[in-house]
C-alpha positions as CSV (number, residue, x, y, z in Angstrom):
1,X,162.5,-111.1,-137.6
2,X,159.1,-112.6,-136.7
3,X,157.9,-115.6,-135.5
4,X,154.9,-116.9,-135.2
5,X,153.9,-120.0,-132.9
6,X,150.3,-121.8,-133.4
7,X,149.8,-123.7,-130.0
8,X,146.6,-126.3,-130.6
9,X,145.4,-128.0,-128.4
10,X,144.2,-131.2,-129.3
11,X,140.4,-132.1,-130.5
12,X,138.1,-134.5,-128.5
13,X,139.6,-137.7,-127.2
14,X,138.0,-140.9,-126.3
15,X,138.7,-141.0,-122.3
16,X,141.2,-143.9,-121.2
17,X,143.6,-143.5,-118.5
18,X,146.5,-144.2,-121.2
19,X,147.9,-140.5,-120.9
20,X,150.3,-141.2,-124.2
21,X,148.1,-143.3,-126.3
22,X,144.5,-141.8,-126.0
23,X,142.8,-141.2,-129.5
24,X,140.8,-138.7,-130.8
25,X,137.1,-139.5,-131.0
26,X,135.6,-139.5,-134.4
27,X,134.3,-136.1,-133.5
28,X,138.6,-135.6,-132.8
29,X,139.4,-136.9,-136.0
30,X,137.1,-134.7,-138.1
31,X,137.9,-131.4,-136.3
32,X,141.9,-132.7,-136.6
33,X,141.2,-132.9,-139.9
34,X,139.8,-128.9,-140.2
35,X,142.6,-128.1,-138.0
36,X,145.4,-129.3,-140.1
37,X,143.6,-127.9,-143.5
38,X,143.5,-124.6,-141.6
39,X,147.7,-125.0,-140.9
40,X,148.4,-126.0,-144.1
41,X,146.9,-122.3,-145.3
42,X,148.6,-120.7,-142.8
43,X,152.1,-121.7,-144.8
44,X,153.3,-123.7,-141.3
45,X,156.9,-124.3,-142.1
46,X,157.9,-127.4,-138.7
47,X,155.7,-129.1,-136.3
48,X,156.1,-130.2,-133.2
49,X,154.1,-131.7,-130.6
50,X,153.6,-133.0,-127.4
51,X,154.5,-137.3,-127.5
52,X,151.3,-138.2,-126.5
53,X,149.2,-139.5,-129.3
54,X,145.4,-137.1,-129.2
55,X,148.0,-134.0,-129.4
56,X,150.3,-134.6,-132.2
57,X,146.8,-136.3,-134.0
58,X,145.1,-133.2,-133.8
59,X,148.2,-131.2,-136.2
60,X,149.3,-134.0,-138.2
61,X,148.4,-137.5,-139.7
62,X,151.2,-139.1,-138.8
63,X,153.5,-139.0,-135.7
64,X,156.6,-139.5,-138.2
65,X,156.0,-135.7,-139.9
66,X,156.4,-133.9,-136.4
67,X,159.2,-133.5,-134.0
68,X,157.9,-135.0,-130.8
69,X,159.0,-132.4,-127.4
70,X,158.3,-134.1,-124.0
71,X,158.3,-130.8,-122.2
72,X,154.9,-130.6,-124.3
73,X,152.8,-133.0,-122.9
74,X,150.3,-132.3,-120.5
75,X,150.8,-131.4,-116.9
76,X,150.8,-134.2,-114.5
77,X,148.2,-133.3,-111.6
78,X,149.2,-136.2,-109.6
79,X,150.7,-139.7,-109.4
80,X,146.9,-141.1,-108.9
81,X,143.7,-140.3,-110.2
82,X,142.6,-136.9,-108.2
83,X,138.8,-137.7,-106.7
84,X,137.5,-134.4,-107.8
85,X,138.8,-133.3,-110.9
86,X,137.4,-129.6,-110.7
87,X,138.3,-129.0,-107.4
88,X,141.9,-130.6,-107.8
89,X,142.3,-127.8,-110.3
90,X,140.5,-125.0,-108.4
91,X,143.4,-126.1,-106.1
92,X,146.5,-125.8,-108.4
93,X,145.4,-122.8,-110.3
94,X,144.5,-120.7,-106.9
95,X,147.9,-121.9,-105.1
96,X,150.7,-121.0,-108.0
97,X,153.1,-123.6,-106.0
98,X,151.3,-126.1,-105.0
99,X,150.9,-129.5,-106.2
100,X,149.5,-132.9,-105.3
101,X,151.5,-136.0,-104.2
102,X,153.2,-137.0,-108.0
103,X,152.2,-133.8,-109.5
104,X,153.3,-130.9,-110.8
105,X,152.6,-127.1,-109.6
106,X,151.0,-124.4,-112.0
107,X,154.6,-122.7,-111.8
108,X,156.5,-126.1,-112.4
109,X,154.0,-126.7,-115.7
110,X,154.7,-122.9,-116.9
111,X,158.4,-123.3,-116.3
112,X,158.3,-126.3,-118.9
113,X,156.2,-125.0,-120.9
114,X,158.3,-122.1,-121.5
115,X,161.5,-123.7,-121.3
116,X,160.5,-125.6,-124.9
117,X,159.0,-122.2,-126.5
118,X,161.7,-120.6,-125.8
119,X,164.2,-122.9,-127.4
120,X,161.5,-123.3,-130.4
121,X,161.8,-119.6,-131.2
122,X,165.8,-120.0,-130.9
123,X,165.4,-122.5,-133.6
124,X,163.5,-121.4,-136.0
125,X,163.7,-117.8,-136.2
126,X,161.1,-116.6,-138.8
127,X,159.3,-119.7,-139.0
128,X,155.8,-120.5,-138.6
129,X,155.3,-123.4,-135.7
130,X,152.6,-125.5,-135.2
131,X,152.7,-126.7,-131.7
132,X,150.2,-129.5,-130.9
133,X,149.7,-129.5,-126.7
134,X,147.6,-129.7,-123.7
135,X,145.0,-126.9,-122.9
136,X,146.3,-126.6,-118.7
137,X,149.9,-126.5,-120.6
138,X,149.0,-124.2,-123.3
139,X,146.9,-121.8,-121.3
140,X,149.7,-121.7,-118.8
141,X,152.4,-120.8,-120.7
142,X,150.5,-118.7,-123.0
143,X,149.5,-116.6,-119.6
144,X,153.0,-116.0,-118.6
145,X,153.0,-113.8,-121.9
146,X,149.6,-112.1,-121.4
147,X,147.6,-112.4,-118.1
148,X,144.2,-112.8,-120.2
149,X,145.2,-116.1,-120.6
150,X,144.0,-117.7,-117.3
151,X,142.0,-119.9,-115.2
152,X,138.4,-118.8,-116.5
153,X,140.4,-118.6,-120.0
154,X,141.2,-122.5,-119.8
155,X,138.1,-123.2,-118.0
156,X,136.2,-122.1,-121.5
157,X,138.9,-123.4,-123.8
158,X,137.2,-125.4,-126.5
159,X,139.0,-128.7,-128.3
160,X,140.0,-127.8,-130.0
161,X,141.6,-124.7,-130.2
162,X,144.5,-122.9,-132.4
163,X,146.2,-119.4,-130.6
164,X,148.4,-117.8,-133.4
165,X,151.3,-116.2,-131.3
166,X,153.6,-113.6,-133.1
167,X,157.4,-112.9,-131.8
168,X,160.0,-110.9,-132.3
169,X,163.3,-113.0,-131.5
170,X,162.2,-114.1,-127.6
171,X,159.8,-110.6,-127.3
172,X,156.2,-111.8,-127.4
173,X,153.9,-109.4,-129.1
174,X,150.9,-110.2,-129.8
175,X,148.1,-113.8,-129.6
176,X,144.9,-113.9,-132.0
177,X,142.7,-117.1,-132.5
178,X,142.2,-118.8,-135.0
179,X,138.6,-119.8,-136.1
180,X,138.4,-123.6,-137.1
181,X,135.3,-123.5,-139.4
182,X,133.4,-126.7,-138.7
């Protein structure tokens, strides 16, 4: 019986250091708006998104139509703000287990990442899930599946972005994207 996953993530935000309750830009809201047009065709059965506001925006209108999955949100890089954002994550994604002071490692991030994947294809088994998340999340759980999906992958990532993942049971076959037609 196949599966299939859509992991988003999110459209353009408007930068505060509120991790949970960042919006989407107007630029967000419009390209949410494609995205969840675009879901809607593709027959999306459950959604479920990471708790923090610009994700589950980007796949749904309202917070109250999605199941909200804290093993979702978006990797913590550290407990404060890293001086160098590029070369913080030069750092994390060269070094698989290593992570800042409050932070969380590449493997760590993958391990949750997967952990909630795993139990959304024990759940609904023939479904089609939208999944609204974090591109370092997505792109790291996604590459435990398929190595294509990578550093260089997530450096290029645009917001946002929809992978159409297809499973049999818990056997991954396949990832395609998704165009959003602006």
């Amino acid at each position: 019986m196949l599966t299939t996953l859509y992991l988003v993530r999110h459209a353009h935000t408007i930068y505060t250091p509120d991790e949970r309750n960042r919006t989407l830009s107007e630029k967000g809201y419009s390209d949410a708006k494609i995205v969840q047009k675009l879901l809607a065709t593709e027959q999306v059965d459950s959604y479920i998104s990471s708790p923090y506001r610009r994700a589950w925006e980007t796949i749904v209108s309202d917070a109250s139509t999605a199941i909200l999955d804290e093993r979702l949100r978006e990797r913590q890089i550290a407990a404060d703000p890293v001086d160098d954002f590029q070369e913080a994550m030069d750092r994390l994604w060269s070094y698989e287990e290593y992570q800042f002071p409050g932070g969380e490692s590449n493997k760590a991030a993958r391990k949750r990442g997967l952990d909630a994947l795993q139990d959304i294809l024990t759940a609904y088994p023939g479904k089609r899930v939208a999944i609204g998340t974090h591109g370092n999340l997505m792109v790291l759980t996604m590459g435990h599946y398929d190595n294509q999906f990578d550093y260089a992958f997530w450096k290029q990532l645009p917001m946002p972005a929809i992978w159409k993942l297809t499973f049999d049971g818990q056997q991954y076959i396949q990832a395609e994207p998704l165009s959003i037609q602006k």
